[in-house]
N, C-alpha and C positions, 0 to 999 in steps of 0.2 A: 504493500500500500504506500501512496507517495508521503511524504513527509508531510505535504501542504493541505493533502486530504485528512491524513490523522491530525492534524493541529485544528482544524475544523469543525470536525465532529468531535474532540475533546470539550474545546470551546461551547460548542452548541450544548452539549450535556452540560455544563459549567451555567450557562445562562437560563436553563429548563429548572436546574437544582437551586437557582436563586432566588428563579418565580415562585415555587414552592415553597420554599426558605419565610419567602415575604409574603406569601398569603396564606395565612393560616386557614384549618378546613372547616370552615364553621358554612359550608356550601351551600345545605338548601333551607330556604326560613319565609315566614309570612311575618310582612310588620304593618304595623300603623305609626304615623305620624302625625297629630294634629293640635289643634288649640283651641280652646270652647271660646265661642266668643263671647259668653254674658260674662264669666271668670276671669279670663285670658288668662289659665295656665295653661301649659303647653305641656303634652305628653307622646309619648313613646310607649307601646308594647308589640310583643314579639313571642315567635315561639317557635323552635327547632328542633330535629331531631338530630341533636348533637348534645354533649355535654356541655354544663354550663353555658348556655350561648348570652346571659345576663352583664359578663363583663365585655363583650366582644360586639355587639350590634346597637344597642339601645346607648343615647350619649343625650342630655340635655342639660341647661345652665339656665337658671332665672335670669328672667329678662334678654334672656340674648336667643334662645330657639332649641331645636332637636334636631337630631340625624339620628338614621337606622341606616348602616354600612354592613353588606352583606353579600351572596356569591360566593368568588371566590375574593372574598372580602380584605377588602385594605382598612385594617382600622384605626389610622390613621387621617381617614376621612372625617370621625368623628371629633377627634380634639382639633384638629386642623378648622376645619367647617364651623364648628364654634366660637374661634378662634377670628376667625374670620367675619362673620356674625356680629359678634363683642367688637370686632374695629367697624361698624357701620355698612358692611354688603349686606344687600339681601339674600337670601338662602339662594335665591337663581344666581347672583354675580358668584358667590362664594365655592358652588356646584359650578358650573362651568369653568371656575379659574381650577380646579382642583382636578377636572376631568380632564383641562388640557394639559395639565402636568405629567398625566397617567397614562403610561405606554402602554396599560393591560384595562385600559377601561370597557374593554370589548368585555371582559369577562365581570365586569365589576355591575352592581344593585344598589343604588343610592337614592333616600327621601333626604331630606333639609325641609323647617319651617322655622321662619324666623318671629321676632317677637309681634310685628304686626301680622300675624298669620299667609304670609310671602310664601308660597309652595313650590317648590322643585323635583322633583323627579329622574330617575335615569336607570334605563332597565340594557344593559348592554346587550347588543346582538347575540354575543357564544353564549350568553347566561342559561345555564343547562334546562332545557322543557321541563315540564310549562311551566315558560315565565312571564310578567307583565304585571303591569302597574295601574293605576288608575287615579287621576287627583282630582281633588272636588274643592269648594267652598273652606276653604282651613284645613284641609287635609289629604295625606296620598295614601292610598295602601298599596304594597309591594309584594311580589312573592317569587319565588324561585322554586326551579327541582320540583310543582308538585303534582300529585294525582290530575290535577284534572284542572281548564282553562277557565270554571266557573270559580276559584279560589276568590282571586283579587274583587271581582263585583261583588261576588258574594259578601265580600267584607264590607265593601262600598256599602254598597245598600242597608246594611244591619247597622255603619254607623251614624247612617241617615238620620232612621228612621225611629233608634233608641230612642227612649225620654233617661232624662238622669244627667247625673253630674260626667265630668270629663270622665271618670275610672269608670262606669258603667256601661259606655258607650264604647271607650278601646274593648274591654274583656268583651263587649257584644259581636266587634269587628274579629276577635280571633276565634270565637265560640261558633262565628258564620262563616269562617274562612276552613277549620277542622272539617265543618257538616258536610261543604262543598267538597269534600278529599282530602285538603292541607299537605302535609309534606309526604309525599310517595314511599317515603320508609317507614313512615310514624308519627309518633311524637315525645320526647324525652326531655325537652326543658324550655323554661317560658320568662318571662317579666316584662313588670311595667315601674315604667319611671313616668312621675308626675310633676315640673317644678311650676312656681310662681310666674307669671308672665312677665310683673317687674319685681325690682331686685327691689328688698327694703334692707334697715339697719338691721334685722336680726335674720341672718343666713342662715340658722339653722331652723326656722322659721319656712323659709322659701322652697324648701325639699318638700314638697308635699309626703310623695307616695314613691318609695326605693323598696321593691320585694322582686326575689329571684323564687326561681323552680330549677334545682341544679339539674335533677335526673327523678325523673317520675314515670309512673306509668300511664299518665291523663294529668299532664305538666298544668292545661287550662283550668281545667275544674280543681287542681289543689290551689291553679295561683288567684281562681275567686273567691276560695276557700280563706286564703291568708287576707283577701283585700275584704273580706267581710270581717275578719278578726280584726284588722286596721282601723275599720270601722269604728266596732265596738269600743276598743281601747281610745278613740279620740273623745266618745264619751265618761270612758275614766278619766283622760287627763283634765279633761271640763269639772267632772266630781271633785278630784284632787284638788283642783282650781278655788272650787266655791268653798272644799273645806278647810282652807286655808285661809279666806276672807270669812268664815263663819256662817256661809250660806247655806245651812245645810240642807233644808228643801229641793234648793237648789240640787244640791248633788246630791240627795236623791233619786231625782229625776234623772239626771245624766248616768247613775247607777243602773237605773232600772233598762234604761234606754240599752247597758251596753248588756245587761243580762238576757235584754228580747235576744238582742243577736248574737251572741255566744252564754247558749243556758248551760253549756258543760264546761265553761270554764270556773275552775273556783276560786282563784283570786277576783273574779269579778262577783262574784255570790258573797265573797268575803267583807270588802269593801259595800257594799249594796249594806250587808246586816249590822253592820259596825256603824253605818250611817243612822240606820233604822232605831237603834239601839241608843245614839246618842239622843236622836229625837223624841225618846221615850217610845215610842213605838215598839214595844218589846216581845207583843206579839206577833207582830210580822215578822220580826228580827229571829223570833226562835228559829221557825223550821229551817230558815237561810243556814243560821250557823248548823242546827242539826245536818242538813244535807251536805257542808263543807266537811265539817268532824269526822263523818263518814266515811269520804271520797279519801281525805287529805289530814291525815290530824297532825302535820306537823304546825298545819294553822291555830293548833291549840297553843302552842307555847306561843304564839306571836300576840295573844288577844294582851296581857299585862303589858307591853310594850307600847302599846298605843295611848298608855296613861301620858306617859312625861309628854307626849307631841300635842295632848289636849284632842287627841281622835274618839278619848271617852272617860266618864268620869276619873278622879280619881277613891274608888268605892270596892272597899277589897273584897266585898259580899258579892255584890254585883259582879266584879269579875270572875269570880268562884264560880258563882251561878250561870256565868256564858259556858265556862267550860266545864263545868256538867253537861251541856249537850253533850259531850263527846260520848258517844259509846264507850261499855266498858274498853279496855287493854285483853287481847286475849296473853294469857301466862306464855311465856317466848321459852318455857324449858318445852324439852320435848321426850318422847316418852324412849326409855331405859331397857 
């Protein structure tokens, strides 16, 4: 073989191992991008059959937009394009200056929305069947690798037509994108990122909504699962809230709220009866503690504790008597 031939296809191998090198295989995925107008927070969910695809596709910053980077994914599209964004482009200038950079954008799946709800899109030619994208009014959904050409409308349509806040409306766009076929291998992992449209003084504030599904077997349904517990728990931190200012009707109510929505959790049952309890309300408050003591009695040692924080009296009969709910202890010797 001539010299100039082997240095060639050394070469070519060398440049094939790079492409691979730089594109990690987070290959086939369905995303959403978009921004409620009545809120203007701006979100991102996704869902692949790949591991973890939470750190790799889904990218947004309050106040400046989202990108979903996917295919054979450059993701470096994601902080770039925000980046970009954050210096004053719109998601269209920041996606085309990004795509002319990109020698493999044949292969590359890119949404961008920026903070005035600006949409962009780019579904590359080689991008492995069925693929295609669709953008509407604040939003695009994307899809790759899947089952079948109904995915991307599919999703369209369902995020139409949802009623609800931003997080009801993406889980609706992936829940329609699955029904139509979704990813041709499966499904193994999901998330949704939700930030603030503008940025305020308190940034940890402006995160809305950050939950992953690393590897599942029905990634969608456990991650409406977690955003229904999200839920819940925003009406703890509201209870926490009032019980700190001394409102405690108040968080009551925000108790009970997060108890509809997770009745099997028992730190929410706990809280709920502790409230109950300091309001005099002592007969509501029993069964709550009885059905925690039951589940969980390590919640039995925590009830004294909540004297010094002023979460309930200080009355050492009265505490006795909460944890007497507890079921007996069964005897931990065991038989000889």
């Amino acid at each position: 073989m001539p010299v100039r031939t082997l240095i060639a296809r050394i070469w070519s191998t060398l440049l094939a191992a790079s492409f691979l090198t730089m594109a990690p295989p987070a290959l086939a995925t369905f995303s959403i991008v978009a921004r409620d107008s009545v809120t203007g927070d701006i979100g991102v969910a996704v869902q692949s059959h790949y591991f973890a695809v939470g750190p790799i596709v889904p990218w947004a910053e309050p106040g400046v937009g989202a990108v979903a980077t996917q295919s054979l994914v450059e993701v470096s599209y994601g902080p770039k394009g925000l980046q970009m964004m954050r210096d004053g482009r719109s998601a269209k200038q920041a996606l085309q200056e990004l795509l002319a950079q990109d020698q493999y954008r044949d292969v590359r799946q890119v949404a961008m929305i920026d903070a005035d709800g600006g949409v962009a899109v780019h579904t590359g030619g080689k991008c492995i069947p069925d693929a295609g994208d669709r953008a509407g009014a604040q939003y695009s959904v994307q899809a790759n690798l899947m089952a079948s050409k109904a995915v991307w409308p599919a999703m369209a349509r369902a995020y139409e037509v949802t009623k609800g806040d931003l997080a009801a409306r993406l889980l609706a766009a992936l829940d329609a994108g699955q029904r139509a076929g979704g990813d041709i291998r499966g499904q193994q992992s999901a998330a949704i990122v939700i930030v603030r449209g503008k940025r305020s003084a308190r940034p940890w504030a402006d995160r809305v909504l950050d939950l992953r599904v690393e590897d599942h077997s029905k990634p969608i349904e456990e991650l409406r699962r977690l955003v229904t517990l999200w839920r819940a728990y925003k009406h703890v931190d509201e209870g926490d809230a009032f019980i700190t200012e001394g409102k405690l009707e108040e968080a009551m109510s925000s108790y009970q709220a997060a108890s509809r929505l997770a009745p099997t959790n028992m730190e929410i049952v706990f809280w709920q009866a502790a409230a109950l309890w300091k309001l005099g309300r002592e007969k509501e408050a029993a069964p709550l503690f009885r059905k925690v003591f039951a589940k969980e009695r390590k919640w039995v040692d925590l009830v004294p504790r909540l004297v010094p924080a002023g979460l309930l009296a200080d009355d050492p009969a009265a505490i006795k008597r909460i944890q007497g709910f507890a079921p007996p202890e069964r005897s931990k010797r065991g038989k000889r």
